[in-house]
Biopython code that builds the backbone (N, CA, C, O; Angstrom):
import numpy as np
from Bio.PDB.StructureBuilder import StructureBuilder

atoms = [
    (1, "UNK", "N", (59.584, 49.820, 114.866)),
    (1, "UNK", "CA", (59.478, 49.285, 113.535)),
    (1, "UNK", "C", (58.228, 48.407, 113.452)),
    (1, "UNK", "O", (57.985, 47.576, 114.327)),
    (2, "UNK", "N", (57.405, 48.608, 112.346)),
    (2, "UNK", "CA", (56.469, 47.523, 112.227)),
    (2, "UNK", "C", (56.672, 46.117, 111.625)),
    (2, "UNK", "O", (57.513, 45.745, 110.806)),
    (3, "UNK", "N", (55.481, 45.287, 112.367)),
    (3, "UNK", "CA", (55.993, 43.485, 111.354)),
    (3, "UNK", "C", (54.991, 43.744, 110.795)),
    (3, "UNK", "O", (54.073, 44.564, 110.828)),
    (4, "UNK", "N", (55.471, 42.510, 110.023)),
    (4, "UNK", "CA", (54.868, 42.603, 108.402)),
    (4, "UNK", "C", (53.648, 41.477, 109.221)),
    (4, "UNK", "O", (54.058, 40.821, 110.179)),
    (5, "UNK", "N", (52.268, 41.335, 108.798)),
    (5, "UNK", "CA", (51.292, 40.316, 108.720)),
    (5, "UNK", "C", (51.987, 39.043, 108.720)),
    (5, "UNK", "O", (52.986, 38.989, 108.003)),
    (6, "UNK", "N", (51.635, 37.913, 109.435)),
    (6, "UNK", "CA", (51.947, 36.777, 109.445)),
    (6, "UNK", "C", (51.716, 36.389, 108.101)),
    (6, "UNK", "O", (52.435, 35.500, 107.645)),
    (7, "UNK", "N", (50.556, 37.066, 107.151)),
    (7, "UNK", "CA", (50.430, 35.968, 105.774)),
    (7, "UNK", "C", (51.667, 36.623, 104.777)),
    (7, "UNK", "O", (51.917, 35.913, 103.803)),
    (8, "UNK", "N", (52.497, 37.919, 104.898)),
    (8, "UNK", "CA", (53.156, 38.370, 104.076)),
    (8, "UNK", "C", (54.451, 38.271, 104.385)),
    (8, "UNK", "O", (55.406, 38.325, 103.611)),
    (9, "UNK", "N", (54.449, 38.055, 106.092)),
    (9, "UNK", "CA", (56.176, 37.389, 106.385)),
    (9, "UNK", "C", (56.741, 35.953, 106.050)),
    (9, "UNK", "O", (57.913, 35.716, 106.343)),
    (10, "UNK", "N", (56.096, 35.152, 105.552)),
    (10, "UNK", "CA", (55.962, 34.130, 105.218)),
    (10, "UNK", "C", (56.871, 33.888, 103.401)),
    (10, "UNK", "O", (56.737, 34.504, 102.344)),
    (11, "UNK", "N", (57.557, 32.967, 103.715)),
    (11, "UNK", "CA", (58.558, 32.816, 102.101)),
    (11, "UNK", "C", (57.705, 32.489, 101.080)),
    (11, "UNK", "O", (56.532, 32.224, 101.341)),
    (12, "UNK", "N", (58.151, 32.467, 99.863)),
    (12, "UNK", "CA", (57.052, 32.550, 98.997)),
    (12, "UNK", "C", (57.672, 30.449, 98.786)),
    (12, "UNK", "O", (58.824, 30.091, 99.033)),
    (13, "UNK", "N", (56.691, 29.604, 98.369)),
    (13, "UNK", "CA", (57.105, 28.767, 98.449)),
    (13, "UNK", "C", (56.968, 27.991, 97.266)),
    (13, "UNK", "O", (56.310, 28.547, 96.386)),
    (14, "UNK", "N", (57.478, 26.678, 96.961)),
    (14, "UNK", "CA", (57.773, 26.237, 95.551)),
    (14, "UNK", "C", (56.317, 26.026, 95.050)),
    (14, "UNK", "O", (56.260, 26.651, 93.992)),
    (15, "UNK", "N", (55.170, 25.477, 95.283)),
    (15, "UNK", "CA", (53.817, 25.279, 94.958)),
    (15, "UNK", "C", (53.362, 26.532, 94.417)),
    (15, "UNK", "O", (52.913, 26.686, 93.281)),
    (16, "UNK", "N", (53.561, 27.749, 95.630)),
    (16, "UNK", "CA", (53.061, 28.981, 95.063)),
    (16, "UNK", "C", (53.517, 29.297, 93.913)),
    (16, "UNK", "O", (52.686, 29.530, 93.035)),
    (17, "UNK", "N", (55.004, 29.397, 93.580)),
    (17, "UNK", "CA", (55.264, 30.197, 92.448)),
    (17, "UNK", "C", (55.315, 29.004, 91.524)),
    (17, "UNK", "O", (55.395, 29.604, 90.452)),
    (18, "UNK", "N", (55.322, 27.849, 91.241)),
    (18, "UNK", "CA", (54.420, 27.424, 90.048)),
    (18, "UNK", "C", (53.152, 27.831, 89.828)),
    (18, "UNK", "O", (52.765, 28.147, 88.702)),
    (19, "UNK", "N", (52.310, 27.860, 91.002)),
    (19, "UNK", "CA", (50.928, 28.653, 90.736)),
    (19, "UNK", "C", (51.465, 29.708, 90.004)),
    (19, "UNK", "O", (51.786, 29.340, 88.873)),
    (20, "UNK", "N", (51.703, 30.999, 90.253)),
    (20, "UNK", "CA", (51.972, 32.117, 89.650)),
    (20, "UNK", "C", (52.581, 31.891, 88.204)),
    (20, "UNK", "O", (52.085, 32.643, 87.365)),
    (21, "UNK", "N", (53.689, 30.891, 87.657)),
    (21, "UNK", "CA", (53.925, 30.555, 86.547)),
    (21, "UNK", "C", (52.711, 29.807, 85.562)),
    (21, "UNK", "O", (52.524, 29.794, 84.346)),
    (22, "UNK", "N", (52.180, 29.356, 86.424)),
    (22, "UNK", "CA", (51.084, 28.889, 85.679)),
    (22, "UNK", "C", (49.606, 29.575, 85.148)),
    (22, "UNK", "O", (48.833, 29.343, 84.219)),
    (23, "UNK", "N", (49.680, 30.809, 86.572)),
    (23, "UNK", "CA", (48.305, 31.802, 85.892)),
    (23, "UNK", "C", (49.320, 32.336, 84.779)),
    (23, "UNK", "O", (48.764, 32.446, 83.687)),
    (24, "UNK", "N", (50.797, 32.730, 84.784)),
    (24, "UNK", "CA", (50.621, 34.052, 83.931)),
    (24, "UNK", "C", (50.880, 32.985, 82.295)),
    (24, "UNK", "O", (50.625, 33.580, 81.248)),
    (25, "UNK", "N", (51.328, 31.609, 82.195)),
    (25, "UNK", "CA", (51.113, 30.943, 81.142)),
    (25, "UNK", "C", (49.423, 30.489, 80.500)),
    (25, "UNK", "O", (48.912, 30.295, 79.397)),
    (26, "UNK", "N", (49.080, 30.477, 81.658)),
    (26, "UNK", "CA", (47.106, 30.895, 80.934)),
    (26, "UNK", "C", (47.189, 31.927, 80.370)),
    (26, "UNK", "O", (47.073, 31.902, 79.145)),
    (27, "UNK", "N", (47.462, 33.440, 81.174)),
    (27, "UNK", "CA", (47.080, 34.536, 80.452)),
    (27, "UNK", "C", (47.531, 34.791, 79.204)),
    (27, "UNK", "O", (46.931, 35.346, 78.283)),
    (28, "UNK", "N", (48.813, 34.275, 79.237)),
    (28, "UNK", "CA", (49.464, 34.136, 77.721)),
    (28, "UNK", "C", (48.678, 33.260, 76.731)),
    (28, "UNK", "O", (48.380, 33.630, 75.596)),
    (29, "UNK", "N", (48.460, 32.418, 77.105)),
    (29, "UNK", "CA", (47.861, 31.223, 76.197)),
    (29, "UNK", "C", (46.373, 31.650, 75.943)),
    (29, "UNK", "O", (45.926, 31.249, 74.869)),
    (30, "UNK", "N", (45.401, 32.490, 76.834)),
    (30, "UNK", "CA", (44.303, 33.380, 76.400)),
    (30, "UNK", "C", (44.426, 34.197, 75.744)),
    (30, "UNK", "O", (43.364, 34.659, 75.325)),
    (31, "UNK", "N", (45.888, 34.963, 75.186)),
    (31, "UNK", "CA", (45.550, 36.173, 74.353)),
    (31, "UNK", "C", (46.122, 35.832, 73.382)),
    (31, "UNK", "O", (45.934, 36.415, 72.314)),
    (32, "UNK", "N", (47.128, 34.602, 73.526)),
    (32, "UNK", "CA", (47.742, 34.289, 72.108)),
    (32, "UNK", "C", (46.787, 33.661, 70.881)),
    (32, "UNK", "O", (47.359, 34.101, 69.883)),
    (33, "UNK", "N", (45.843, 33.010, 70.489)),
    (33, "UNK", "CA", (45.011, 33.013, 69.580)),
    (33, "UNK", "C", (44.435, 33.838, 69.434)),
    (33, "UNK", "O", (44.304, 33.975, 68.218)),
    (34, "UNK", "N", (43.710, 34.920, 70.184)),
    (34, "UNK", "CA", (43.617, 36.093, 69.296)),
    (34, "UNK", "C", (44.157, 37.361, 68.732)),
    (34, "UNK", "O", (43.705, 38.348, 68.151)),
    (35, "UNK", "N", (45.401, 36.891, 69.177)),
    (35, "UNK", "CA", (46.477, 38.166, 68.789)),
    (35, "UNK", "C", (47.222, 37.433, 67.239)),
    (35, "UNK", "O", (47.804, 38.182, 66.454)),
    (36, "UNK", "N", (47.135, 36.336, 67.036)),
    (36, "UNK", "CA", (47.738, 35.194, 66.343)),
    (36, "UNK", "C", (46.552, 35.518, 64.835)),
    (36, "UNK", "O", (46.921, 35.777, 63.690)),
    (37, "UNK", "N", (45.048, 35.385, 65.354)),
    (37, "UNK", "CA", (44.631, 35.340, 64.749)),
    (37, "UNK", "C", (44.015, 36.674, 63.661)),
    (37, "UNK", "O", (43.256, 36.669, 62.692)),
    (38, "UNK", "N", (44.723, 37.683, 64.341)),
    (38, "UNK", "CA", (44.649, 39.071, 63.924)),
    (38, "UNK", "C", (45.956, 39.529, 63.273)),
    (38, "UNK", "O", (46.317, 40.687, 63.059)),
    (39, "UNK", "N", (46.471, 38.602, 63.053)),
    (39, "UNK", "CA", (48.067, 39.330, 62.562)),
    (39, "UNK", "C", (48.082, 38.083, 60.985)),
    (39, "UNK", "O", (48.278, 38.306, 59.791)),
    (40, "UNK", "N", (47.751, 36.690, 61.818)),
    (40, "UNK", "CA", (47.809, 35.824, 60.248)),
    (40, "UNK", "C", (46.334, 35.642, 59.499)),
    (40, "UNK", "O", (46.120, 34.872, 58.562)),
    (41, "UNK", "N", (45.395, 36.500, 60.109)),
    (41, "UNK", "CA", (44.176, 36.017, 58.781)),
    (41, "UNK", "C", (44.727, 36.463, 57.909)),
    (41, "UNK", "O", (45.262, 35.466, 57.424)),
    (42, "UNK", "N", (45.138, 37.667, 57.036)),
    (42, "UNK", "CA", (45.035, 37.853, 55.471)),
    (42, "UNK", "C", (45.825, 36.563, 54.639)),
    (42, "UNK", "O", (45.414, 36.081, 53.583)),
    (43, "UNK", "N", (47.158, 36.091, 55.438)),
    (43, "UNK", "CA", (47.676, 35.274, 54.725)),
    (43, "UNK", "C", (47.155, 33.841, 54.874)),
    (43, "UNK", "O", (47.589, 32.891, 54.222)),
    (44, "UNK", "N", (45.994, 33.764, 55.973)),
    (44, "UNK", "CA", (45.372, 32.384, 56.181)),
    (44, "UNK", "C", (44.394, 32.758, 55.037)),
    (44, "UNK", "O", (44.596, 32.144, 53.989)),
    (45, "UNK", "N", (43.338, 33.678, 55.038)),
    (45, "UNK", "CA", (42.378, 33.938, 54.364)),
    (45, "UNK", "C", (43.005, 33.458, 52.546)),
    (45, "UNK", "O", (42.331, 32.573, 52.018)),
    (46, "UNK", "N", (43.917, 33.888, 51.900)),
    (46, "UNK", "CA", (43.865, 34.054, 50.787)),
    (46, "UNK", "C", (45.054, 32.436, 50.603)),
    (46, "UNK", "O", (45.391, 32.396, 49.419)),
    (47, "UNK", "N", (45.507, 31.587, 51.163)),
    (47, "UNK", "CA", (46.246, 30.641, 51.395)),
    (47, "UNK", "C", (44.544, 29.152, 51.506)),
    (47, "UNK", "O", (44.666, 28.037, 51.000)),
    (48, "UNK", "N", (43.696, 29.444, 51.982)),
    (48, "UNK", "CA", (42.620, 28.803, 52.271)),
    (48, "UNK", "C", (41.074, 29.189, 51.246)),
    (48, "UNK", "O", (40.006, 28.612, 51.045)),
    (49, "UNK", "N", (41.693, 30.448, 50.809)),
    (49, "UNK", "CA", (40.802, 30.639, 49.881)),
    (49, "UNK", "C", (39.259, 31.370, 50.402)),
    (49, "UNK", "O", (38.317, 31.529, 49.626)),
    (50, "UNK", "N", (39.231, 31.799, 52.005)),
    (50, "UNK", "CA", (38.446, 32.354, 52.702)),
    (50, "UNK", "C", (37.752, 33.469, 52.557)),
    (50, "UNK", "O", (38.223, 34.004, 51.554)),
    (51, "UNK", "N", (36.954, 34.087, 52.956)),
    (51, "UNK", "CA", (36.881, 35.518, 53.379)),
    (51, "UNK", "C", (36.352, 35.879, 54.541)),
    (51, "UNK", "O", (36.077, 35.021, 55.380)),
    (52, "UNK", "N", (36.111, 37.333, 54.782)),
    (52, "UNK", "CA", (35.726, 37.693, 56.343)),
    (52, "UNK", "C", (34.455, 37.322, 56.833)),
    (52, "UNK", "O", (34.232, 37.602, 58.011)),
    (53, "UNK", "N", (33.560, 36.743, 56.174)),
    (53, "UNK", "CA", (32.352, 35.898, 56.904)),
    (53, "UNK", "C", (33.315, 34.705, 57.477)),
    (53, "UNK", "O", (33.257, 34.592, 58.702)),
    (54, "UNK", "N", (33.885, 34.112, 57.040)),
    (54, "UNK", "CA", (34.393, 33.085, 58.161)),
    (54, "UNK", "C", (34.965, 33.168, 59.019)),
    (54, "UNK", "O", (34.902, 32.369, 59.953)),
    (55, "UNK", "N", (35.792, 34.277, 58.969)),
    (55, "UNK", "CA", (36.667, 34.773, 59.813)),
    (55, "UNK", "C", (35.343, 35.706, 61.363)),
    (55, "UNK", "O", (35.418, 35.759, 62.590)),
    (56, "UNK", "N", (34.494, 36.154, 60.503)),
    (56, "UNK", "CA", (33.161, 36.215, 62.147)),
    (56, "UNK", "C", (32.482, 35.301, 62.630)),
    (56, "UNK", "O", (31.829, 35.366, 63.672)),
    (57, "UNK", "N", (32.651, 33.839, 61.478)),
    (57, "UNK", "CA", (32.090, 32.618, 61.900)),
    (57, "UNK", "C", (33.219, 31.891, 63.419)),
    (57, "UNK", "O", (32.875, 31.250, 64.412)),
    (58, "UNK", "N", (34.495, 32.338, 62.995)),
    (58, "UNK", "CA", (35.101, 31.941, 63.442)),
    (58, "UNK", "C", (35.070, 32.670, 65.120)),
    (58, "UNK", "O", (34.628, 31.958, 66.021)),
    (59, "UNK", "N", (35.355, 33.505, 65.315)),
    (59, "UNK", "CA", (35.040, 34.923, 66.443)),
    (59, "UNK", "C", (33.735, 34.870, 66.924)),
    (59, "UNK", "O", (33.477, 35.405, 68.002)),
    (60, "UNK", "N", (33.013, 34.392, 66.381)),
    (60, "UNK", "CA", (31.784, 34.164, 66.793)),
    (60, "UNK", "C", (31.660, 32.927, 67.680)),
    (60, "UNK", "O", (30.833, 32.969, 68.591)),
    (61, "UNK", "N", (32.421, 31.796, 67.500)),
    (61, "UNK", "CA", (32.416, 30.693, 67.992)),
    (61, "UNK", "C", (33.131, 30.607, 69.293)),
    (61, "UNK", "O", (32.844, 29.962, 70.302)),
    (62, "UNK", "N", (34.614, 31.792, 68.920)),
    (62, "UNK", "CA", (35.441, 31.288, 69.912)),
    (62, "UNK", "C", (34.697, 32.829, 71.491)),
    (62, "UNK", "O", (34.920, 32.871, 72.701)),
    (63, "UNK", "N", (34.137, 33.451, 70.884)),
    (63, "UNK", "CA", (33.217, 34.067, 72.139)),
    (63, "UNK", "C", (32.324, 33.477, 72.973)),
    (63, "UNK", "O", (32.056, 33.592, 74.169)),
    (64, "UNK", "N", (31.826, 32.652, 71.843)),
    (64, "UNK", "CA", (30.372, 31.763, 72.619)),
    (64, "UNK", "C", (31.232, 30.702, 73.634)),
    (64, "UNK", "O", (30.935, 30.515, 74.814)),
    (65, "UNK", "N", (32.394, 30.029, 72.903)),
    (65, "UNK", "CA", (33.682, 29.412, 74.154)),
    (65, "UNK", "C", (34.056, 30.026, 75.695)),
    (65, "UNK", "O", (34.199, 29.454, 76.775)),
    (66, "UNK", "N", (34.167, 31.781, 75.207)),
    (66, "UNK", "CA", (34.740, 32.080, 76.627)),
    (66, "UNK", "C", (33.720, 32.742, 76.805)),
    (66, "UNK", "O", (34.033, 33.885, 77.140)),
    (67, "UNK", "N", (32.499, 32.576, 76.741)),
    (67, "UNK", "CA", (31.414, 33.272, 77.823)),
    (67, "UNK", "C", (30.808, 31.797, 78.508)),
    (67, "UNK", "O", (30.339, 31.934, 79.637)),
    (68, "UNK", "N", (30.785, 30.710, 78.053)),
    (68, "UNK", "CA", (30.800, 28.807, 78.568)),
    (68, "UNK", "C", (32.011, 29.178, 79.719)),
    (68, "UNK", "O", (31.851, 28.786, 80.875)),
    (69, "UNK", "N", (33.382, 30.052, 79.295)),
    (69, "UNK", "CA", (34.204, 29.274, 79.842)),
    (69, "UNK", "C", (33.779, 30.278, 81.375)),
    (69, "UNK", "O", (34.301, 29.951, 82.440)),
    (70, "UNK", "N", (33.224, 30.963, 81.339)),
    (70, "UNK", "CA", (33.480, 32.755, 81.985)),
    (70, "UNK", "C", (32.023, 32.233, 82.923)),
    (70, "UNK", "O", (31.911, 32.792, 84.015)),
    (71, "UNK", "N", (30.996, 31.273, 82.575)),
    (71, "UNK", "CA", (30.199, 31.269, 83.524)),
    (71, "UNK", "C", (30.644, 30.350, 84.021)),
    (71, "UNK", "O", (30.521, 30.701, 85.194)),
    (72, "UNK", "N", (31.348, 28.839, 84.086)),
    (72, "UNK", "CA", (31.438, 27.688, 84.715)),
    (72, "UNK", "C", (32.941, 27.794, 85.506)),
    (72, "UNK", "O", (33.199, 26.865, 86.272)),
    (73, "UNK", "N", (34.062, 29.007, 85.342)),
    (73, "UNK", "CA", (34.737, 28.995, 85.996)),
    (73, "UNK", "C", (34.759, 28.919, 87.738)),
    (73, "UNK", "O", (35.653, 28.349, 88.362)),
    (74, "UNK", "N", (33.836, 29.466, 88.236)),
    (74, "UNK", "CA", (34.013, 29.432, 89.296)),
    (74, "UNK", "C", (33.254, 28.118, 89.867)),
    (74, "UNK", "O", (33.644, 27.726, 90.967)),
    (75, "UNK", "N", (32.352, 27.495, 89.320)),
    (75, "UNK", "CA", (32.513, 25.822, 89.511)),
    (75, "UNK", "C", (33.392, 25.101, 89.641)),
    (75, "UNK", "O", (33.473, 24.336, 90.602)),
    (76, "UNK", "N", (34.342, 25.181, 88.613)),
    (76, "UNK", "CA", (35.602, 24.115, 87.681)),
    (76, "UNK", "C", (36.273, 24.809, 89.084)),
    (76, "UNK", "O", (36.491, 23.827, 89.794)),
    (77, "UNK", "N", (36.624, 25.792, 89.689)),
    (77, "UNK", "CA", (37.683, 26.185, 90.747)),
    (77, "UNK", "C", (37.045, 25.727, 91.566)),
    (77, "UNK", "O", (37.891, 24.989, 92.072)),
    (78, "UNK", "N", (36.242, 25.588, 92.079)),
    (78, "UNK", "CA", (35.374, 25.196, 93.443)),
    (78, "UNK", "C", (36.119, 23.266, 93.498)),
    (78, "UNK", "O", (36.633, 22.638, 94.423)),
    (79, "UNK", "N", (35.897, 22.979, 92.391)),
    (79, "UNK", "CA", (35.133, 21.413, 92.344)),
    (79, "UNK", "C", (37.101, 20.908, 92.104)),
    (79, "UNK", "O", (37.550, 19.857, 92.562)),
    (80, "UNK", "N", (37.814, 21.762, 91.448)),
    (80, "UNK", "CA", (39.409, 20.808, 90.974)),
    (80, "UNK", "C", (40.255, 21.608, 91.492)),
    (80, "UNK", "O", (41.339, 21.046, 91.653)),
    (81, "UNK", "N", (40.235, 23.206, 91.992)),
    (81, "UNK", "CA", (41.303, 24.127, 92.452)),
    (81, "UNK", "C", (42.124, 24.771, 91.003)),
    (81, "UNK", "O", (42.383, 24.339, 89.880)),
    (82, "UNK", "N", (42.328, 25.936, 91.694)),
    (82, "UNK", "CA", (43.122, 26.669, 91.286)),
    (82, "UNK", "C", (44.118, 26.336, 89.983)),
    (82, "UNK", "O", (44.138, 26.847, 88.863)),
    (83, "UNK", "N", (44.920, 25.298, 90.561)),
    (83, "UNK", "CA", (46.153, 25.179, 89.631)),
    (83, "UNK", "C", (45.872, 24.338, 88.856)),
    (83, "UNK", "O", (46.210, 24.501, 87.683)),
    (84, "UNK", "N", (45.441, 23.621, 89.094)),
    (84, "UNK", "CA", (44.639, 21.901, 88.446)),
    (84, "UNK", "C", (44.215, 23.011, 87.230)),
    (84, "UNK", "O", (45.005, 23.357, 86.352)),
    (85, "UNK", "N", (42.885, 23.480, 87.340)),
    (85, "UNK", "CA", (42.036, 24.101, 86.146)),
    (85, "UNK", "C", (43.541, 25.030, 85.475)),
    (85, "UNK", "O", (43.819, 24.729, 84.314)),
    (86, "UNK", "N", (44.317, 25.926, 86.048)),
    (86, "UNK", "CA", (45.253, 26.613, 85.217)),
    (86, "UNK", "C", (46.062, 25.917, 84.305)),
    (86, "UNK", "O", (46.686, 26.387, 83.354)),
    (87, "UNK", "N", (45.969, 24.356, 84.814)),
    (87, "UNK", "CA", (47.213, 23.336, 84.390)),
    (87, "UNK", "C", (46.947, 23.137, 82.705)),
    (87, "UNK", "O", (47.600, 23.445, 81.708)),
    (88, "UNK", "N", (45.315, 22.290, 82.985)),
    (88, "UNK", "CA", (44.250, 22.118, 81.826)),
    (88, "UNK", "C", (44.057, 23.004, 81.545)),
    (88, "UNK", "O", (43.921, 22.677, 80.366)),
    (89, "UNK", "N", (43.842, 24.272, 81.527)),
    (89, "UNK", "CA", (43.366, 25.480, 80.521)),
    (89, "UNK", "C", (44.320, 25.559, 79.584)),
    (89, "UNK", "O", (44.028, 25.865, 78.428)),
    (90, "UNK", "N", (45.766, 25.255, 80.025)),
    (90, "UNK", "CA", (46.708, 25.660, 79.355)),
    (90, "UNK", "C", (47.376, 24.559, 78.383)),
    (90, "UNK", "O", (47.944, 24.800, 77.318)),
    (91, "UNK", "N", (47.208, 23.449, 78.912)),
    (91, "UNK", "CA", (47.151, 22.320, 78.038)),
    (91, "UNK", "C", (46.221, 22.313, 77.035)),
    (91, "UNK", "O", (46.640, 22.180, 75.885)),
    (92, "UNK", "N", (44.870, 22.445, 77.256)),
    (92, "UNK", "CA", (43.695, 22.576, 76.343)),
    (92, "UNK", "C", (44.095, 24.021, 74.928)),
    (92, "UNK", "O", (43.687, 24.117, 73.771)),
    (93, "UNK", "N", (44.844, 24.733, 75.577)),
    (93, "UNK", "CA", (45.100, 26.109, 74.591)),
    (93, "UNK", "C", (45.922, 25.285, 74.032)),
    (93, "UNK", "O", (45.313, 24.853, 73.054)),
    (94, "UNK", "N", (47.048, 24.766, 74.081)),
    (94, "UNK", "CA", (48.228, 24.260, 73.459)),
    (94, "UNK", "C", (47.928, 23.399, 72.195)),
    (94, "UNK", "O", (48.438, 23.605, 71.094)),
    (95, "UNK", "N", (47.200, 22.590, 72.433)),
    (95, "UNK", "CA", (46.381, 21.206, 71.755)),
    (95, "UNK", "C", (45.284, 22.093, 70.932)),
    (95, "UNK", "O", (44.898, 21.695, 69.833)),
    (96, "UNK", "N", (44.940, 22.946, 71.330)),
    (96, "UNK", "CA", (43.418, 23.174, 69.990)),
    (96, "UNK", "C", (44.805, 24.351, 69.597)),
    (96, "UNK", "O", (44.620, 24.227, 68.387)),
    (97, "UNK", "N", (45.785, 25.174, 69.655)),
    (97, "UNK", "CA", (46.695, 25.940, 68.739)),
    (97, "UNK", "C", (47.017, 24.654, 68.127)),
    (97, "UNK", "O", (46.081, 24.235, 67.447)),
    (98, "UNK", "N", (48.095, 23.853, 68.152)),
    (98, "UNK", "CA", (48.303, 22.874, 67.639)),
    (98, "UNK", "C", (47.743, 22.078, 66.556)),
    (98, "UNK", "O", (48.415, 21.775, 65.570)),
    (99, "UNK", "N", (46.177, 21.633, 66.762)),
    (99, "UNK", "CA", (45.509, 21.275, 66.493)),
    (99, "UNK", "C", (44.832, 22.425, 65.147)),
    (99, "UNK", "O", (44.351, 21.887, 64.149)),
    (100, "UNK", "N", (44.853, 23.754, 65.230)),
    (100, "UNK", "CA", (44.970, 24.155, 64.406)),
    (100, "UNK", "C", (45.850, 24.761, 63.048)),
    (100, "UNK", "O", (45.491, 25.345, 62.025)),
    (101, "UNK", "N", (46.855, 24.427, 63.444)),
    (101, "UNK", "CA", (48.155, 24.652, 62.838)),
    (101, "UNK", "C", (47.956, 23.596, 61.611)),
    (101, "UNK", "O", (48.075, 23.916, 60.428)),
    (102, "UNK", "N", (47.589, 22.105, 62.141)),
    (102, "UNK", "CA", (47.756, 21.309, 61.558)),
    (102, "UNK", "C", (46.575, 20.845, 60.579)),
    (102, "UNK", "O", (46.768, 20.145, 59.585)),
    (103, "UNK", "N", (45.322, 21.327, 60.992)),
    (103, "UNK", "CA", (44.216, 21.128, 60.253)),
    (103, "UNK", "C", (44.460, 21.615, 58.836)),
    (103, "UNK", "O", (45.237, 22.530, 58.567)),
    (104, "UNK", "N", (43.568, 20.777, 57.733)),
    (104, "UNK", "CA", (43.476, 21.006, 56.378)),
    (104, "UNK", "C", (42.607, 21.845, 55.940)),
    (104, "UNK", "O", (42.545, 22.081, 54.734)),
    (105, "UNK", "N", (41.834, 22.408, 56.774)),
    (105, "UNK", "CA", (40.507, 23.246, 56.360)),
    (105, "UNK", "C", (39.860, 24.322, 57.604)),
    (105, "UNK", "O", (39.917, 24.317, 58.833)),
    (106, "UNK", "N", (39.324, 25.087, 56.733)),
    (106, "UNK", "CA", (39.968, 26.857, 58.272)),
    (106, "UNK", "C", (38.406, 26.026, 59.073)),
    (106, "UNK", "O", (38.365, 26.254, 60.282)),
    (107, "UNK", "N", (37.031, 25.017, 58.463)),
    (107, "UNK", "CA", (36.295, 24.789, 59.324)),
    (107, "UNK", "C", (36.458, 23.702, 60.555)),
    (107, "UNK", "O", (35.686, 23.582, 61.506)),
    (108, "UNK", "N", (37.681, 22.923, 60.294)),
    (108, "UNK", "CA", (38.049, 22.001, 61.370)),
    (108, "UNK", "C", (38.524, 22.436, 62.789)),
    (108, "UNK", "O", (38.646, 21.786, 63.827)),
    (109, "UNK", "N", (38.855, 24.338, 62.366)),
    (109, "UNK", "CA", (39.441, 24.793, 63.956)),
    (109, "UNK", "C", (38.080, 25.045, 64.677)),
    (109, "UNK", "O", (38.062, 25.395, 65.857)),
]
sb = StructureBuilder()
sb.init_structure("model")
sb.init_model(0)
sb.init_chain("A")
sb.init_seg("    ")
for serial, (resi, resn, name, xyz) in enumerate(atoms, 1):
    if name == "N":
        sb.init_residue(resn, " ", resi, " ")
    sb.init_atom(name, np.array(xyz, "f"), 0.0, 1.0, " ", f" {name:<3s}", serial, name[0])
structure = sb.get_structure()
């Protein structure tokens, strides 16, 4: 019979699988504003009085965000680790959703 690798016989342990709860609550929290924001523009748009130039003003902004976020990641992991940055990414998503929920005007998000 074969053994398994010392790194895969090993229990999975409480640190790790908060790690793992915590990437897959980033990944959630990365696709939920733009899945959010593709299902409620028409009723944001005509509720705010908008149209689709703002709505590319808007997409436009939040790209120029994750190509900032897409080059300095592997810094921010180098310099705070893994879970730390997953912790804050996901806090930071929570607070600017939030934060937009509550704003009075579609240019404050």
């Amino acid at each position: 019979m074969e053994r398994l690798p010392a790194v895969l016989a090993r229990p999975v342990t409480r640190p790790r699988r908060l790690l793992v709860v915590l990437a897959f609550l980033a990944f959630i929290s990365l696709g939920l504003p733009d899945t959010l924001i593709g299902v409620g523009w028409p009723s944001m748009a005509s509720e705010l009085a908008i149209g689709l130039d703002a709505l590319g003003l808007f997409l436009i902004a939040t790209s120029i965000g994750y190509l900032a976020a897409t080059f300095t990641s592997g810094q921010l992991i180098a310099r705070f680790g893994v879970g730390l940055l997953l912790a804050a990414s996901t806090l930071t998503t929570s607070v600017a959703l939030f934060g937009i929920a509550l704003s009075p005007a579609w240019w404050l998000w």
